[in-house]
N, C-alpha and C positions, 0 to 999 in steps of 0.2 A: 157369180162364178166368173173370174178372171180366166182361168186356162180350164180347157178339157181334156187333159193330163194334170194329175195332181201326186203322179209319183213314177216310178220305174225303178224296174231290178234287171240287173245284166247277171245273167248266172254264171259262177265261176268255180274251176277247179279246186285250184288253188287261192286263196286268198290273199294273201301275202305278194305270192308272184304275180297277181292280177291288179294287186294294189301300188305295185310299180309299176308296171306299166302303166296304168291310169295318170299317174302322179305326175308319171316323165313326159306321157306323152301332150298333157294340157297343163304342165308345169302348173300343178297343183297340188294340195294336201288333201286328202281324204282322212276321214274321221272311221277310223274299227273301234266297235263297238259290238256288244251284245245283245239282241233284240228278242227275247223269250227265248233264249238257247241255243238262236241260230246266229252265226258271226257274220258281220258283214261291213261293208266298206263305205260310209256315205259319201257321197259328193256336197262339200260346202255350197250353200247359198251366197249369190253375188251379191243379191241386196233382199230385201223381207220381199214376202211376195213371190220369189224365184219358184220355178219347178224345181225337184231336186229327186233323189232316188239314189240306189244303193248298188255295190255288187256282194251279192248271196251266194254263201256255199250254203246250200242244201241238199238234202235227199232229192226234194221235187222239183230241182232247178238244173235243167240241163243244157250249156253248151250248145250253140246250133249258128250254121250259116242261114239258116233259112228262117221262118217264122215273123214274127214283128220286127219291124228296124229301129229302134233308139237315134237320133239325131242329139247328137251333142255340141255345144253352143264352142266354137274352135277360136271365140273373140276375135279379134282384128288379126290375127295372125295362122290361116290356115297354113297356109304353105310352111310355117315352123312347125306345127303339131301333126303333118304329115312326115315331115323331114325327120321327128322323131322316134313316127311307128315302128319302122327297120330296126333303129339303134335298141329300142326299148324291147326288140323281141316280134312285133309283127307282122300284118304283111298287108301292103296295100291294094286293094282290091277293084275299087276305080278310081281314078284320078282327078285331079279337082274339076270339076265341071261345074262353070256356068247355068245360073236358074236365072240370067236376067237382073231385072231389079230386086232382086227376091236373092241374092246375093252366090252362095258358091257352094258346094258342096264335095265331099269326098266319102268313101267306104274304105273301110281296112276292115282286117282278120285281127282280134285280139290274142294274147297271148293262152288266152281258153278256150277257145275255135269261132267265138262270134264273129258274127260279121254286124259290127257298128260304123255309125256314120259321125262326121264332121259335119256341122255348117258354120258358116261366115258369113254377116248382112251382108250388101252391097254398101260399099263407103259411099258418107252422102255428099253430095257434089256441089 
């Protein structure tokens, strides 16, 4: 077993509007698709092996600042994909903060009322 996370869903209202912001905010594509009836948004793998996981509109899937936190990998470039949250719709909710060698982290409010996370390694020296 490589990772003890082998998947994640961010729940979302809207799909569509949840699926741009995503896109904008880590200047990426995500893959909609249909997974037994329910729509949802994957996030592409960097390389084999990656974690990856989805955003769901569902019945059972609700929108929350609280609950579990998702960390989402923000690559060498936090401070761009924070600089994007505002433009693309949401709201940043802590600021980048230092974990040391364990590199950088951030929180924003999605455009569906989550509250997810940025991280960034530490650049190696």
């Amino acid at each position: 077993m490589a990772h003890r996370v082998n998947w994640f869903e961010i729940p979302v209202v809207d799909l569509a509007r949840a699926t741009r912001f995503y896109e904008s905010v880590l200047s990426t594509t995500l893959k909609v698709e249909d997974f037994h009836g329910t729509r949802i948004a994957v996030f592409t793998r960097k390389q084999e092996g990656d974690v990856t996981g989805a955003l769901v509109q569902a019945p059972y899937a609700k929108p929350s600042l609280e609950g579990s936190r998702v960390f989402l990998d923000a690559g060498a470039d936090l401070d761009g994909a924070l600089g994007r949250v505002a433009k693309a719709g949401g709201k940043v909710l802590v600021e980048k903060t230092s974990v040391g060698p364990m590199g950088s982290f951030a929180v924003f409010q999605d455009t569906e009322g989550n509250a997810v996370a940025l991280h960034a390694h530490a650049s190696p020296r």
